[in-house]
N, C-alpha and C positions, 0 to 999 in steps of 0.2 A: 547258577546265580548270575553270572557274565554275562552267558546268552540272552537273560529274561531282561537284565539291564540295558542289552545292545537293542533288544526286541523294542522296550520302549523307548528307549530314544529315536531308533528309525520309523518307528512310528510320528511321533514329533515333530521332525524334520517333514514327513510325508505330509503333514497339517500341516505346517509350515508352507507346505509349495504347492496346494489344492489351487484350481486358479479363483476359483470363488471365495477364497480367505478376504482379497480386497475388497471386496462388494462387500461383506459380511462385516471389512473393519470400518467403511466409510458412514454403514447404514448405524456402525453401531456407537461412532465418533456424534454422528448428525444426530441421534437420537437422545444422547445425554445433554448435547450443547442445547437445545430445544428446551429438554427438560428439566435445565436448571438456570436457562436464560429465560423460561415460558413466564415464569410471574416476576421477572424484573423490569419486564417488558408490557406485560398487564394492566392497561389503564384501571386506578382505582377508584371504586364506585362506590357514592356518600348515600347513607341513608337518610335522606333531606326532605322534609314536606315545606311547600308554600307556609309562608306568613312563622315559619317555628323559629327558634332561636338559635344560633350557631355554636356548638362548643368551642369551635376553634378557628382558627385564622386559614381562610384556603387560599391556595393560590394555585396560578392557571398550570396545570402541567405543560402545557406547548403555546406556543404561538396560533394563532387560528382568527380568521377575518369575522369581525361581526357586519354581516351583512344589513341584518337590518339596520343597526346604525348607520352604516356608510350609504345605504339609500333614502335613509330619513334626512343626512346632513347633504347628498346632493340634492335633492328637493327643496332645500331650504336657500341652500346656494341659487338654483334656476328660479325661486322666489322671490330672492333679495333683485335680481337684474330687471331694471325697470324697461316699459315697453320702448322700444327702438323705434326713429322716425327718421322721416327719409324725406329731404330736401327735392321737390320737383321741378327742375328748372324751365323743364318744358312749360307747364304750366305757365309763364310769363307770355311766352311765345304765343300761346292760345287763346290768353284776355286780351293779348295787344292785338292781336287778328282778327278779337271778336270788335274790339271797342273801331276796328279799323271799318270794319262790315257795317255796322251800325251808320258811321258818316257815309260810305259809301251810298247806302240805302237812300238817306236823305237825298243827297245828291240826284241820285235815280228819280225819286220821284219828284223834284222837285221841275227837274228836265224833260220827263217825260208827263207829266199832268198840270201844267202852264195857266190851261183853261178849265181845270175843273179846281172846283170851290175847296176854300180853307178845308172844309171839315170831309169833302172828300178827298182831300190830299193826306190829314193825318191816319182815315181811316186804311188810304194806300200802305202808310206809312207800317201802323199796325199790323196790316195786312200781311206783309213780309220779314215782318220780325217775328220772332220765336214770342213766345206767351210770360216764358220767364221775363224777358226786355221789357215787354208791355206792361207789365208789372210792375217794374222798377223803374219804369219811365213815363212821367208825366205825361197829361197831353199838352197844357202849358209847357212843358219844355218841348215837345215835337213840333210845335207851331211857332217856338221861337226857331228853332233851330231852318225850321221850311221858312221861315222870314226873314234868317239872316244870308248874308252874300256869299259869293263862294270864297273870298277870301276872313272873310269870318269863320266858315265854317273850317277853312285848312286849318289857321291861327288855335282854333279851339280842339282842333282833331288832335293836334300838336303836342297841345300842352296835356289834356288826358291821356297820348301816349304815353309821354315823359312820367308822366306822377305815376301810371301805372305801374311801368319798367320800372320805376326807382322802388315806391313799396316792396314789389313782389320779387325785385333779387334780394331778399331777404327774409327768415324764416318765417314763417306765416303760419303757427299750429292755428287748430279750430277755436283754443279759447280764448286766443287774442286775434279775434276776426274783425271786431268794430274797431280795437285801438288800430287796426289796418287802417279802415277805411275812413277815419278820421283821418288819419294820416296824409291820406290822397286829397281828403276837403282840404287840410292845413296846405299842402303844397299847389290845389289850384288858385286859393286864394288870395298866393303869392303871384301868379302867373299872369302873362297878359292876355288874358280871356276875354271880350268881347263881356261888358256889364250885364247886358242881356240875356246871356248864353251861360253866365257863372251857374245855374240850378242846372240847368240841362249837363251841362261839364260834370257836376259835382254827382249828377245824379246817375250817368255814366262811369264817372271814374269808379264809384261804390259800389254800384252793381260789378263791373269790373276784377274787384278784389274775391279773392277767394283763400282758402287754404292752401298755401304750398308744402306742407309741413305735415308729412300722412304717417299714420303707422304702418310700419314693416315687420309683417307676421315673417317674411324669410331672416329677416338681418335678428328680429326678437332671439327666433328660437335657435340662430345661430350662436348669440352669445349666451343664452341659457344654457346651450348643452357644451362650452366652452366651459363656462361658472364649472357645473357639475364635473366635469371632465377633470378639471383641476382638482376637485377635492379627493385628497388622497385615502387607500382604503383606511377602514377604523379595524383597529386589530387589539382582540384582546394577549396582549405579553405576553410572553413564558414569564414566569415568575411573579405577574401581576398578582395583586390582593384582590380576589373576587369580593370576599366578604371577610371582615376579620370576627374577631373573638366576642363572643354575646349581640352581635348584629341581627338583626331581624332580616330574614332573606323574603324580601318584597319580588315582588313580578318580576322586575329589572335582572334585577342578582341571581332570582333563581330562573331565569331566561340564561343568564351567563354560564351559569353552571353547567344547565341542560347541551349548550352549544359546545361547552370544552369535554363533555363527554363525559363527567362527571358524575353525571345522575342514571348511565346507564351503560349499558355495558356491549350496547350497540356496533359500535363501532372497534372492536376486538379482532375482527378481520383485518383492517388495516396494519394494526402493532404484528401480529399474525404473522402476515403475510411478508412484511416486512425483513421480520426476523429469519422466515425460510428460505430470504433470497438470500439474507447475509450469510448463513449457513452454506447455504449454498457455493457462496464465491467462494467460502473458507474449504470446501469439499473439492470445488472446480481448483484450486491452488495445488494442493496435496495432491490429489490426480495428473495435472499434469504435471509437479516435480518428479511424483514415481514412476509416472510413465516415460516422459519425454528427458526429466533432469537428470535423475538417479543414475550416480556413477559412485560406488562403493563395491568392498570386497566383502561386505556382509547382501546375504541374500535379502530379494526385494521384500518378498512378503516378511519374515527376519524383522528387518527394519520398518513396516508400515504399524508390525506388532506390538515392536517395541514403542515407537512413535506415539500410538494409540493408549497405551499402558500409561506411559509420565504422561499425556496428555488429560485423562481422563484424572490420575492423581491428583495434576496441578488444578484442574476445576473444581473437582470437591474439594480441597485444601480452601479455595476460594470463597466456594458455597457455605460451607461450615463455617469461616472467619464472618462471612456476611451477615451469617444469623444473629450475632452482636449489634448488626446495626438495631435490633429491636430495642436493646436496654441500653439508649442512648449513646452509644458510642458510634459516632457518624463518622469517622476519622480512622478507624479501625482498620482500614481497608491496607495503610501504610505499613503494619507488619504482615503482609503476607507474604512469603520468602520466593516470588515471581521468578527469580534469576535462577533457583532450582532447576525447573522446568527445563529453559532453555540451556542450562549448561552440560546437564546431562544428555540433552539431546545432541549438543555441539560434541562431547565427550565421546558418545554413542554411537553418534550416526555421522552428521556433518552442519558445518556451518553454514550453510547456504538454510538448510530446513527448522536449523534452527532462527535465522532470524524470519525464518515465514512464521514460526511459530511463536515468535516474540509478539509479531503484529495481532496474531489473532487471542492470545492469553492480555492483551492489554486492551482490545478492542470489550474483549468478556469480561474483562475485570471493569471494565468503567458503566458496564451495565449493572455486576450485581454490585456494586459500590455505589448506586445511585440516592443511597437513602439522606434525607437532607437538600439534594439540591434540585431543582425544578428541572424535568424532563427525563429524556431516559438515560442518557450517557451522561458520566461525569468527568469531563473532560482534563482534570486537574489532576488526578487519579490514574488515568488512562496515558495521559506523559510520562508519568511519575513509574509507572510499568514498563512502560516501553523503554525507557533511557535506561532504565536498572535493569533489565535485561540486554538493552545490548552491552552498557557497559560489563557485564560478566561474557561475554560472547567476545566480546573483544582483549578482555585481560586473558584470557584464557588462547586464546590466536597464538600463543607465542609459547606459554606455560603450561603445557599437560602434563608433567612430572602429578601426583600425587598429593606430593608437599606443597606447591604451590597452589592446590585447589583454595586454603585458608585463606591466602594472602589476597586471591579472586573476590573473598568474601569480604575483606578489610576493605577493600578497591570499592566493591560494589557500596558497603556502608556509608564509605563516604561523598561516594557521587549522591543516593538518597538523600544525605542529608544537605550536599548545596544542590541538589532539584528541590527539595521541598521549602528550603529558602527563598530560592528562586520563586518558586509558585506563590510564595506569601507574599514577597515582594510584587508581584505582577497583580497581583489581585489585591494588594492594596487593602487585606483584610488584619484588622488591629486582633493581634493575640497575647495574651498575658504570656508573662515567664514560664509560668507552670505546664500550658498548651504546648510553647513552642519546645522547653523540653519535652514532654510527653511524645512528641512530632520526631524529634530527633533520636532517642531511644526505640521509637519504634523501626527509624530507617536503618538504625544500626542494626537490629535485632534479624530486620529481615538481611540483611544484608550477609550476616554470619551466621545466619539461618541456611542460608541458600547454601552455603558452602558446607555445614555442619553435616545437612540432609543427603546433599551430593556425595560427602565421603561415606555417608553411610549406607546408602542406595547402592552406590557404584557394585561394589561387591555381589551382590546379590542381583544386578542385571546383567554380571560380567559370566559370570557361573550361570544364572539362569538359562541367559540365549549364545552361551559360548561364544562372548565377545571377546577378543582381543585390543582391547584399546591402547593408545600410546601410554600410558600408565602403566598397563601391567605390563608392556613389551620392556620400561622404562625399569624395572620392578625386574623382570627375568635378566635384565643385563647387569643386574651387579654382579661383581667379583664374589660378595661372599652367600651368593645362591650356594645352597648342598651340590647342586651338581656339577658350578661350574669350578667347586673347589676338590671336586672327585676330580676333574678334568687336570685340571692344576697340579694338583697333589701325586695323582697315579700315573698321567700320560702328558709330564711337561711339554714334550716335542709336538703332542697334538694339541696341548692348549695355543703352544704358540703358533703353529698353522691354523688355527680356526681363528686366533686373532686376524691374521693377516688374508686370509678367507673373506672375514668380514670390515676390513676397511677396505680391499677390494670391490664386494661386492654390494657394499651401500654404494660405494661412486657410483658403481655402473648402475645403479636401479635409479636412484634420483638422475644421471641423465637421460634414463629414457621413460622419465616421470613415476616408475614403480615404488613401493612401499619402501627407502632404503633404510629405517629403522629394522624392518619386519627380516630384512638380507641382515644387518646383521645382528640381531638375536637369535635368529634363524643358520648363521652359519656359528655361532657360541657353542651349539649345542649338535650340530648336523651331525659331528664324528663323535658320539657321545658313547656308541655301541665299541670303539677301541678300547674303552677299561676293561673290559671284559677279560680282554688278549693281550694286552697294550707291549708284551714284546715281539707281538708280531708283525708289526708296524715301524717300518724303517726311521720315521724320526724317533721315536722312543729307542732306538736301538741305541744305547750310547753305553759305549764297553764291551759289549758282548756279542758274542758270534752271532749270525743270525739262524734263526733257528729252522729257517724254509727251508734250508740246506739240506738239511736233514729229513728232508718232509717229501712225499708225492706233491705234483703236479695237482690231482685234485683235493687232498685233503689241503693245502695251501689256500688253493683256489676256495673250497669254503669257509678256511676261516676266514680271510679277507673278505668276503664277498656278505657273510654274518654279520658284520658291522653296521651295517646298513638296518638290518632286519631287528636285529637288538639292540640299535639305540632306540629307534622307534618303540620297541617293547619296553625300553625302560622309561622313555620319557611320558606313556602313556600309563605304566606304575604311576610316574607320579604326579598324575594329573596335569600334565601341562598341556597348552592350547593345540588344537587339531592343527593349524597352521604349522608348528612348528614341527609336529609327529612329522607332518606332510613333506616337509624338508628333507629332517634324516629319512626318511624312505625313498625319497624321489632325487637325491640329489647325485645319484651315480646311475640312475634310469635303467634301460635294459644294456648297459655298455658293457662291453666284450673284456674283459680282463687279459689283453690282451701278452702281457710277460708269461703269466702260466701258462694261456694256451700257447703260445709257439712252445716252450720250455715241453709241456707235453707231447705236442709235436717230434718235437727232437728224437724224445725218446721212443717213439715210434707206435707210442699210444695211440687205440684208436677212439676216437674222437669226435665233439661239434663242436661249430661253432657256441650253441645253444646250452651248452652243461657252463660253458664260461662265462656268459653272460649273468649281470645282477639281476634278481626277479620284478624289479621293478617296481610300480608302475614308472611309467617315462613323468619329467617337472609336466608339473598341470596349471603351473602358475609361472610369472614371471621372474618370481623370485627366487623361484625352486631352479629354475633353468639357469639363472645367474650366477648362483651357488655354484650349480652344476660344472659352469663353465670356471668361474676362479677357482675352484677347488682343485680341476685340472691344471690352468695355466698356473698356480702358487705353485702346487709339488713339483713341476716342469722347470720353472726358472729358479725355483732352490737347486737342481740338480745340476743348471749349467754350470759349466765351469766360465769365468771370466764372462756375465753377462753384459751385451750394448745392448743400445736401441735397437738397432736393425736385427738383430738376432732376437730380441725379445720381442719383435713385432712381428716378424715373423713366425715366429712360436704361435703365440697369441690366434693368430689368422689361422693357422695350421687349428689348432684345437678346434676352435670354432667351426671350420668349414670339415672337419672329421664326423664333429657330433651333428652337424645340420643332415651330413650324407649318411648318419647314420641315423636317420630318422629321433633324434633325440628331443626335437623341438616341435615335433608333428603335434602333439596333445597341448601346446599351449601357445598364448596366442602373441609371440614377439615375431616382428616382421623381418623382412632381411634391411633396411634401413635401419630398426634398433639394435639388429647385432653387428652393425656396421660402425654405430655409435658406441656400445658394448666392448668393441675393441678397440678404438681409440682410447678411451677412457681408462681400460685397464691398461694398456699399456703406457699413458700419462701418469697413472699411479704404481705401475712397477718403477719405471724411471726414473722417481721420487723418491722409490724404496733402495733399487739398485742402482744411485748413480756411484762414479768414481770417486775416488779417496787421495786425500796425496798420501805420500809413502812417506811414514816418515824412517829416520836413521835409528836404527838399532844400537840401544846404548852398549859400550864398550866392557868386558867384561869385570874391570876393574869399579865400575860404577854397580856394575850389576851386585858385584860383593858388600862395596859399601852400602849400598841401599838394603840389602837383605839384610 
């Protein structure tokens, strides 16, 4: 029955350490979160016809740009910007040069055709001006002009400069073109013009005049696409009211709908794909803490098993509370006992994965808790997880006894209920008395929930995966354990060497950072196999001869050497943890019993080395090696006589450099800097044990009578 039991265990273990277990745990971690995040995440799709009536109030699940709007109000913008005009100054420069060319002309021909007649001279006149001029200039005014002197014509040339230059530095659009060139009339008919010449002047200055004032198609569509650029985009809300309650959904409304993804189920890729990343980071997380972070004395796969196991609890715990949100309980989400999860995982495995694991149990909680509030996460919710889990991750940092698991729970209750205070208050939402109790009962609930669930799990993943946690180590070290009062009761002398065993050998484990709880429950119980015998063991010897005396060399040598072999057998009667089995068996390694064999010796026995030796295995651990070594150095300095420092460190150094040359520390992995630390430490803690005493005075014997 043993073997079929050891058979499957070793098997177990063999599943346990396949290397393809973590690929199988992460596909099988990704595959529930998926499938219980997949329809929280699910954009929901309305069965809505044009022109029908609304049952209910919708509103936008996300934020999302309405395009068409935002390009229907930039066009409206580049519409309102009226057309841009642009001041020509040249254009002054160009009427004054023309109106200058004109006099010039006269001039010319006036000098150069003397002798030929009036009406061949206007015709010259014509002849060299452009068709527009001859147009807008008389020939009664050409034949004044050819009749007046050359200082009339400068005088006049002058003054239709002037009136032009003065109009025309000033804006001149086309449809105040005549209030121009009235303008020019009003100011030559202030001017001293020659009487004769005032039509000719006036009728120059006006031809003269033009538009300075043009449209700019570059400056226009400059400020149009400035206008547009400025309008910001049109976005329909997360939360926004598309349509409310008995509304007719017109074009408009059911164009909004159509755009927030409402009416179709189109867009399912995106939530999708989304989700597979997030999954994904939460996978890439746990990968690399078990590859690269993972530093524990529980095995990898062990641990990613167990991880996997409360993880997969603490989600459907989630999913099943969630289903509540259907019969109006939108708030429901606040009794769910979150801090479970992570505590047993802190309990279990370690702190560090548990608060990875806090992040991603609250990241999944605020998805399936969504129901109620616009979008996919609920952000209120998702706080409210997170802070109540670490605060149990954190009460727990200090208190892994057992008994304090409760107090964790009380801790947690009441952080819930000022977070969810907190959250009322920031949000600013009015809740009746009855609400905000109902809020606060729920915080408490999960809060002493978390802890309720943890003392009851514990048990059954301690036993399950053969965990040893600081609880049960906490638990194996009381006084009134059956075994360690068989110890007490049957082999005083050895209980009290195993005491002093193990305040020894916690020191040295916690300085060279080892398990120093695990050193001493682990040396409580190491010499557990001396009940057996227990007068064959020189501390227990108290009054009576010793009985090796009377014994062979080897039969001595086996029962001392026994001890080792049948605590182990008894501690694994009575179920107690592999670590601790590992101890009593490994804590005197293959080491030479060295009193009997020389004693054999003597007698001229023939002999090995190897019949004296304990069967071993050699410490495989660090703790076991530490044992090993104070086990030694204890019964060593109880034996001095008049222990000091220098002798007792000496000693100390001695044990140690005997068992390193005797291969005692080859199977486990302390370095020679820890066992260099290892003997400081113990002998800082013998020195504490064995320092000097005053001596005091021996009462006199007359006092001795009185007092008796």
């Amino acid at each position: 029955m043993k073997k079929k039991k050891r058979d499957g265990k070793n098997r177990l273990i063999r599943m346990k350490n396949v290397r393809f277990l973590p690929v199988v745990l992460y596909a099988a971690i990704s595959a529930l979160m998926f499938i219980l995040l997949f329809f929280h995440v699910k954009p929901e799709s309305l069965d809505l016809d044009l022109f029908s009536i609304s049952e209910n109030t919708i509103y936008a699940p996300a934020t999302v740009e309405d395009q068409k709007a935002t390009a229907a109000k930039k066009q409206e913008a580049r519409e309102e910007v009226p057309d841009q005009y642009t001041l020509k100054k040249e254009y002054s420069d160009n009427r004054v040069d023309l109106v200058s060319s004109i006099f010039d002309i006269i001039k010319e021909v006036k000098k150069e055709s003397t002798k030929e007649s009036e009406k061949e001279q206007i015709k010259s006149v014509e002849g060299k001006l452009t068709s527009d001029v001859t147009d807008s200039l008389s020939q009664d005014s050409v034949k004044n002009l050819l009749g007046a002197s050359d200082g009339e014509l400068s005088m006049t040339q002058d003054s239709v400069i002037t009136a032009v230059n003065d109009v025309m530095s000033e804006e001149i659009p086309a449809g105040k073109l005549d209030q121009a060139k009235d303008n020019v009339t009003k100011e030559l008919k202030g001017n001293s013009v020659p009487s004769k010449l005032k039509n000719a002047a006036n009728e120059i200055g006006r031809f003269a005049i033009i538009p300075n004032y043009v449209y700019d198609p570059d400056k226009t569509e400059q400020k149009r696409q400035e206008a547009a650029d400025s309008i910001q985009q049109i976005q329909i809300k997360q939360g926004q009211i598309l349509v409310e309650e008995n509304q007719l959904i017109d074009r408009e409304v059911y164009r909004k709908l159509e755009l927030t993804g409402l009416l179709s189920g189109a867009n399912i890729f995106k939530p999708v794909g989304g989700l597979l990343l997030l999954i994904g980071l939460f996978i890439s997380a746990l990968v690399y803490y078990f590859e690269k972070q993972y530093n524990n004395r529980l095995p990898k796969n062990k641990s990613l098993m167990l991880f996997s196991l409360v993880t997969a609890m603490v989600l459907i715990v989630m999913e099943v509370i969630s289903l509540f949100q259907e019969l109006e309980f939108s708030h429901i989400g606040y009794i769910v006992p979150i801090a479970m999860g992570v505590m047993l995982i802190k309990l279990l495995i370690s702190e560090r994965l548990a608060i990875l694991a806090s992040m991603m149990f609250s990241i999944c909680g605020s998805m399936m808790f969504n129901q109620g509030v616009t979008g996919t996460f609920n952000y209120a919710i998702g706080t409210y997880f997170l802070i109540s889990s670490i605060a149990g991750i954190l009460f727990l940092g200090k208190h892994n006894a057992r008994a304090k698991i409760l107090q964790a729970g009380l801790f947690v209750s009441f952080v819930n209920i000022v977070v969810m205070f907190t959250l009322q208050m920031i949000q600013n939402t009015a809740q009746s008395g009855l609400e905000m109790g109902t809020y606060l009962i729920m915080g408490a609930v999960s809060g002493i929930g978390s802890s309720v669930l943890v003392l009851g799990f514990m048990p059954f993943f301690e036993s399950g995966f053969g965990i040893l946690s600081t609880m049960k180590l906490l638990e194996l070290s009381n006084p009134n354990h059956p075994l360690l009062r068989k110890i007490l009761t049957e082999t005083p002398g050895t209980y009290h060497h195993s005491v002093m065993v193990a305040n020894l050998s916690e020191a040295a484990c916690e300085a060279v950072g080892a398990n120093g709880l695990l050193a001493r429950v682990g040396a409580y119980y190491h010499d557990i196999g001396k009940t057996k015998r227990p007068q064959y063991f020189i501390e227990n010897q108290m009054n009576i001869d010793n009985p090796h005396d009377k014994l062979s060399p080897q039969l001595s040598k086996n029962i001392i050497i026994a001890h080792a072999t049948d605590g182990a057998d008894m501690l694994r009667d009575h179920k107690m943890p592999k670590e601790l089995v590992d101890i009593a068996e490994q804590h005197h390694g293959t080491s030479l019993l060295k009193f009997f064999y020389y004693k054999a010796k003597e007698k001229g026995d023939q002999t090995t080395e190897e019949e004296f030796r304990y069967p071993g295995p050699k410490p495989q651990s660090k703790e076991a090696a530490i044992i090993s070594v104070a086990d030694s150095v204890e019964a060593a300095v109880r034996s001095m006589h008049n222990p000091n420092p220098e002798r007792i460190e000496k000693l100390v150094r001695g044990i140690i450099s005997d068992k390193l040359q005797d291969g005692q520390f080859d199977e486990c992995d302390l370095t020679l800097k820890e066992l260099n630390l290892i003997a400081k430490t113990l002998c800082e803690t013998l020195k504490g044990i064995f320092h000097s005493r005053i001596e005091y005075p021996e009462a006199n014997p007359k006092q001795k009578v009185k007092h008796s």
